[in-house]
C-alpha positions in Angstrom: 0.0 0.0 0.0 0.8 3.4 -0.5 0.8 5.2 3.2 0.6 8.9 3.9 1.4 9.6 7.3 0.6 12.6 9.4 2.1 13.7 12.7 1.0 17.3 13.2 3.2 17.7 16.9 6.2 15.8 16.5 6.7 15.0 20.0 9.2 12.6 20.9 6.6 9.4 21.7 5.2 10.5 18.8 8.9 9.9 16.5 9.1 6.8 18.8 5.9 5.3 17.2 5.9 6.1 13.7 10.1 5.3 13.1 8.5 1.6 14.6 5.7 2.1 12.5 7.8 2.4 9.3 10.5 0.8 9.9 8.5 -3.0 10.8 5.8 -2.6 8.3 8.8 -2.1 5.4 6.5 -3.6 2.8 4.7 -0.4 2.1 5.0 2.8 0.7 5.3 5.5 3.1 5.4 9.0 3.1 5.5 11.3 6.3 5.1 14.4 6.9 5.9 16.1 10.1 5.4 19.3 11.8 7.8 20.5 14.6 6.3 20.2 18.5 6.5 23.8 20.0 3.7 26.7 20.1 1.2 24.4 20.7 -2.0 26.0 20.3 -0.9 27.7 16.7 0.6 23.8 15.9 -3.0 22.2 16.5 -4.9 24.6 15.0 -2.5 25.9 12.1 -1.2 22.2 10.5 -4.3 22.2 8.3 -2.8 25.4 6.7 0.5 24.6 7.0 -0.1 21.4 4.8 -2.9 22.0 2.7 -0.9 25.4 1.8 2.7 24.2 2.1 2.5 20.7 0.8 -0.1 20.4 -1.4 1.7 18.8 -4.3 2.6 15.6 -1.6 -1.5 15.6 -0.2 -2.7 14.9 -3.7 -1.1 12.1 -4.4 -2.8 8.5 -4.7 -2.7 6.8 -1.4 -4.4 3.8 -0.4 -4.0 4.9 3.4 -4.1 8.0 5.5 -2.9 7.5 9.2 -3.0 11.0 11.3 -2.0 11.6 14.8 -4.8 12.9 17.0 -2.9 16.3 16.9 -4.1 16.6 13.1 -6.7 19.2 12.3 -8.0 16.3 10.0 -11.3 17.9 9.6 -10.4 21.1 8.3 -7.5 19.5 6.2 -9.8 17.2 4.3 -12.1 20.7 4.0 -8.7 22.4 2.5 -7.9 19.0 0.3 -10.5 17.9 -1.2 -8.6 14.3 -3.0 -7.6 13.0 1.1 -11.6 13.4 1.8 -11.9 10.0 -0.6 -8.6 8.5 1.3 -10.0 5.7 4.3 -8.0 7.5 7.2 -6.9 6.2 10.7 -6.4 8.2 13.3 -4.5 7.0 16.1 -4.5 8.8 19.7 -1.2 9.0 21.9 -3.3 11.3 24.1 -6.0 13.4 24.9 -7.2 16.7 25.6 -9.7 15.9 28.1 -7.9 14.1 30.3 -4.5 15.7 30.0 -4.0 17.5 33.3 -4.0 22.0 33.5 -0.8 23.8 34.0 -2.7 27.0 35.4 -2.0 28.9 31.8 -4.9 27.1 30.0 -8.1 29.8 30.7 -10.5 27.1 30.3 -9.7 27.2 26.6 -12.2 24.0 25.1 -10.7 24.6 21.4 -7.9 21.8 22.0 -10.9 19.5 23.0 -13.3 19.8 20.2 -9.8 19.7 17.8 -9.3 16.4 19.6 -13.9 15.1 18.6 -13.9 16.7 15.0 -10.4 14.9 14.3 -12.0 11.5 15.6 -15.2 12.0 13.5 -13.9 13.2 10.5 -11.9 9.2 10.5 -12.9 6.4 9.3 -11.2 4.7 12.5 -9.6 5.7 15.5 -7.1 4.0 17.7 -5.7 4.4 21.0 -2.4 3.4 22.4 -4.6 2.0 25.8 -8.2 1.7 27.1 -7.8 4.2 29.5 -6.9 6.8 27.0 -10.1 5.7 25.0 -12.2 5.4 28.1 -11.3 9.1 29.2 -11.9 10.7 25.6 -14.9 9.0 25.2 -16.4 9.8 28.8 -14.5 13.6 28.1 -16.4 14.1 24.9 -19.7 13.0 26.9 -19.3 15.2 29.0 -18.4 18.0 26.8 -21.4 17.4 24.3 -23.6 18.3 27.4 -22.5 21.5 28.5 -23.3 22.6 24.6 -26.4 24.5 24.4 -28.4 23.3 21.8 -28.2 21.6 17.9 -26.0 18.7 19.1 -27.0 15.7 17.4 -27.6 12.5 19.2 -25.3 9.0 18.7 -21.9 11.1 18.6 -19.7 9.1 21.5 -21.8 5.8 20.3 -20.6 6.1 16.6 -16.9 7.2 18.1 -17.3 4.1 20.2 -18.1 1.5 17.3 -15.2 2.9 15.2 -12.6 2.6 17.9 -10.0 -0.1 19.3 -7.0 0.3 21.3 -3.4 -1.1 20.3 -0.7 -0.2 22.2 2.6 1.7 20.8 5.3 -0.9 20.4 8.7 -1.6 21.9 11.8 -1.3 19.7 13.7 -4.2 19.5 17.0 -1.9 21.2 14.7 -1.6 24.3 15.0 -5.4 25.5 18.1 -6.1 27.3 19.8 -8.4 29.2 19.3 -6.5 33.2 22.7 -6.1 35.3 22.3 -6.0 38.7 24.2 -4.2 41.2 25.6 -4.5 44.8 24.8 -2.4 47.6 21.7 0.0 47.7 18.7 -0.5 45.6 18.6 1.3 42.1 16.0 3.9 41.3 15.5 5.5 37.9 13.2 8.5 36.7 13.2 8.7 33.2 10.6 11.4 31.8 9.9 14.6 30.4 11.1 17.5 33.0 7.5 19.0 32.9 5.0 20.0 35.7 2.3 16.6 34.3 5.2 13.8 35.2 5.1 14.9 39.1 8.3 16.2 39.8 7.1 17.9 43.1 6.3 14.4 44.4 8.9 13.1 43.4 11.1 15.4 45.4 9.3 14.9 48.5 9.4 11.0 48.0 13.3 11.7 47.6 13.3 14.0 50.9 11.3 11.5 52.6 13.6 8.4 51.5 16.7 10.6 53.0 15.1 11.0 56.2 13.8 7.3 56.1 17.9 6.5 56.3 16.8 4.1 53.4 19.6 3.3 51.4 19.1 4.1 47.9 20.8 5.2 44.7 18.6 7.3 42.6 19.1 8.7 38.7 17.2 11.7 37.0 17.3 11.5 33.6 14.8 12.2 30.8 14.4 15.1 27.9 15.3 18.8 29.8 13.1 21.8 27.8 14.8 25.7 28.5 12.0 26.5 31.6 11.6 23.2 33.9 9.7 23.1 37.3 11.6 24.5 40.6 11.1 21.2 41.7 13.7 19.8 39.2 16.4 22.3 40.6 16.2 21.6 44.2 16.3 18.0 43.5 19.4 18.5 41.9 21.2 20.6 44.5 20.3 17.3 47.0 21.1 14.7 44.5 24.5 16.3 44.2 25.3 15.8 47.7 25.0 12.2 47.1 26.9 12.3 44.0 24.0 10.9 42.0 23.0 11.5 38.4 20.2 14.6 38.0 20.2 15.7 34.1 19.7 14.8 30.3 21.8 12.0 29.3 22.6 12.5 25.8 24.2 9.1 24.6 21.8 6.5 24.1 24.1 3.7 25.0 24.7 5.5 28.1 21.0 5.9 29.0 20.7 2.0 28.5 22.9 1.2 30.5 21.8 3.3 33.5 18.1 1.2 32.7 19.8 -2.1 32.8 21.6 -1.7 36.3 18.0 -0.2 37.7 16.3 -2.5 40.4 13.0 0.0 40.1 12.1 2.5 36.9 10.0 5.2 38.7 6.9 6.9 37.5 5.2 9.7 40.0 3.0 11.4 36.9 -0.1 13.2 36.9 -0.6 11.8 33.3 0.6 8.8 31.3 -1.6 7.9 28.6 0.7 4.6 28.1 4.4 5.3 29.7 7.2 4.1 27.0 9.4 5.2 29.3 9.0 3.1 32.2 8.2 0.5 29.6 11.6 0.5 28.3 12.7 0.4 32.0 11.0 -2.9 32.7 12.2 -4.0 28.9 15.4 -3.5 30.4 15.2 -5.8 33.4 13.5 -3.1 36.1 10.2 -3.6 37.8 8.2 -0.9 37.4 6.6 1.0 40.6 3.9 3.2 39.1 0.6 4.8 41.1 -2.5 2.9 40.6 -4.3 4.9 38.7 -3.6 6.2 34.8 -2.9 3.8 32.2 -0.6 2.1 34.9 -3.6 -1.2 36.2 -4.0 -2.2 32.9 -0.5 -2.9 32.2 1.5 -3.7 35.1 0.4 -6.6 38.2 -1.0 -4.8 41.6 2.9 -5.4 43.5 4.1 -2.5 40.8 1.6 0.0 42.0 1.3 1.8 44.6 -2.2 3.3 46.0 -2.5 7.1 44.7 -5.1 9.4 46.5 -4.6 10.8 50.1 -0.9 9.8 51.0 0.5 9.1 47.8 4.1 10.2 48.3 4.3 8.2 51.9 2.4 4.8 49.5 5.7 5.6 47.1 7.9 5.5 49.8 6.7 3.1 51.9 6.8 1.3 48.3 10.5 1.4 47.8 11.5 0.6 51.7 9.9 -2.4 51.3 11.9 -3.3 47.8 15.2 -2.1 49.4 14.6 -4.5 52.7 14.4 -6.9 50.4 16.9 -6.7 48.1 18.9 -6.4 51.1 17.7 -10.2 52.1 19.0 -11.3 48.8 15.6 -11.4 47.3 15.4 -10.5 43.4 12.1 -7.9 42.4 9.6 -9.7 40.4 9.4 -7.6 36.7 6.9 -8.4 34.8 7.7 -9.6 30.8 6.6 -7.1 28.5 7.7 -9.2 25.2 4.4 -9.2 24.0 4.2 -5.1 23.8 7.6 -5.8 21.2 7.3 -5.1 17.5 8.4 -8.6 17.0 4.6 -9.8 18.7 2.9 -6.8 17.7 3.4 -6.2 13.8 1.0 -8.2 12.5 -1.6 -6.0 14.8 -0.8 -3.3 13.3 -0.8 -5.0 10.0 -3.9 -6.1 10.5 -5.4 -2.9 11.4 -4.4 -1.3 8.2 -5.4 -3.2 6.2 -9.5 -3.5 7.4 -9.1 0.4 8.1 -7.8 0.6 4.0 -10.2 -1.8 2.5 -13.7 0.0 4.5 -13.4 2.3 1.2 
């Protein structure tokens, strides 16, 4: 087949996805076309121009198969490109706007939301990466379809509902290796965004509170650093330092790796995760993941990997990795779960599949 494919906000999951995508289903045609992932509200709202305007001469080509991130303005696109209106088009859904959390900056602005409904009408099928991030669009757009004051047509969510399945995002092969434990104090690594929604405030206070605990503990900060990161992130560092433990980007992939391999636990304290690639590709690596119980999380990880979220969180998270540490201590190995079957290896002929009855509904 010939594939267009459409990621209208870059972001880095979003590479991590479609380079899998393109690179195990080899036996098409593909052509991508990406838009960078900074000034958000213009990016969501502008690709439709950007495209239909910029790269008009690439839309109009004959393609068997349009697959559009859920950041595509799809609706207005195939308004501004006539020829992709008779294309059967997937859209596929890292995230959503109605359950991603507020920074403070957003003044109730709804126009990310409905982006998000007329993107996931105007395809022919829609896929999520898990069912809690089809659950909370479906129950957000619900919800949103209410508040509206009149002419909204009945069926909406119901005919968003029939038209949707979830399939996760793969793991690259270079994620699965061989774990190396270390002696001495239990391993801990953080590996996400530096950004208010992964929880960096808890995540010092589980720190502070694992210092005055006296537990013994080796913790490293990594993850992609943007040029205005939570205050959180700096005090962490000014305490880390005193350990002489790692707080910062870690630019060489061989060296990121190979912090994941000698990692007893791959940490998550986020406010969102709509799946959580990067604790997968801890626990690929030989960690066991300790996430809250809430999120995406349940669905992919056994109940000893999460701790309880709510009232006392941060004590759950560090009561959480006490216990781990007593018994690594005692000589006892973690039990990580085996997330083979989220590889591209077990999951291309999914996605293959999916194509293909998306491609032939025309």
């Amino acid at each position: 087949m010939k594939i267009l494919l459409l990621s209208a906000y870059d972001a880095a999951s979003h590479r991590y996805w479609h380079q899998g995508l393109i690179e195990n289903l080899s036996q098409h045609q593909w052509t991508l076309l990406t838009l960078p992932p900074r000034y958000f509200s213009w990016r969501i709202r502008g690709n439709s121009l950007s495209w239909a305007m910029g790269e008009r001469d690439i839309l109009e080509q004959p393609y068997d198969l349009v697959i559009a991130t859920s950041m595509t303005d799809l609706s207005a696109l195939r308004g501004l490109v006539p020829h992709l209106g008779g294309i059967p088009t997937l859209v596929y859904f890292h995230e959503n706007q109605f359950a991603y959390p507020e920074s403070g900056r957003e003044y109730g602005n709804v126009e990310p939301k409905i982006l998000n409904l007329y993107t996931a009408l105007a395809a022919d099928h829609v896929c999520f990466n898990t069912a809690y991030n089809r659950d909370t669009f479906l129950s957000g757009c619900r919800a949103l379809l209410k508040k509206l004051p009149d002419q909204v047509p009945a069926g909406v969510v119901e005919r968003l509902e029939q038209c949707s399945s979830v399939l996760q995002v793969p793991l690259t092969a270079s994620a699965f290796l061989a774990n190396e434990p270390q002696s001495g104090a239990i391993r801990l690594i953080w590996n996400h965004r530096w950004e208010f929604d992964k929880g960096p405030e808890r995540l010092l206070r589980a720190y502070q509170g694992l210092c005055e605990a006296d537990v013994d503990f080796h913790l490293d900060v990594v993850g992609q650093q943007f040029r205005h990161s939570p205050e959180s992130f700096q005090t962490l560092k000014q305490l880390m330092q005193r350990r002489e433990q790692h707080c910062g980007f870690v630019a060489s992939v061989a060296d990121y790796r190979r912090l994941l391999q000698r990692a007893d636990i791959v940490l998550s304290t986020a406010m969102h995760d709509f799946q959580g690639i990067a604790v997968l590709e801890g626990v690929a690596a030989g960690a066991m993941p300790l996430v809250p119980n809430r999120l995406a999380y349940p669905e992919l990880f056994p109940e000893h990997c999460c701790y309880r979220s709510g009232t006392g969180e941060t004590q759950s998270l560090i009561d959480a990795v006490s216990r781990y540490a007593a018994l690594k201590e005692q000589g006892q190995a973690l039990a990580v779960p085996d997330v083979s079957a989220l590889s591209w290896h077990h999951m291309g002929a999914q996605y293959e599949a999916l194509l293909q009855r998306v491609a032939l509904q025309h």
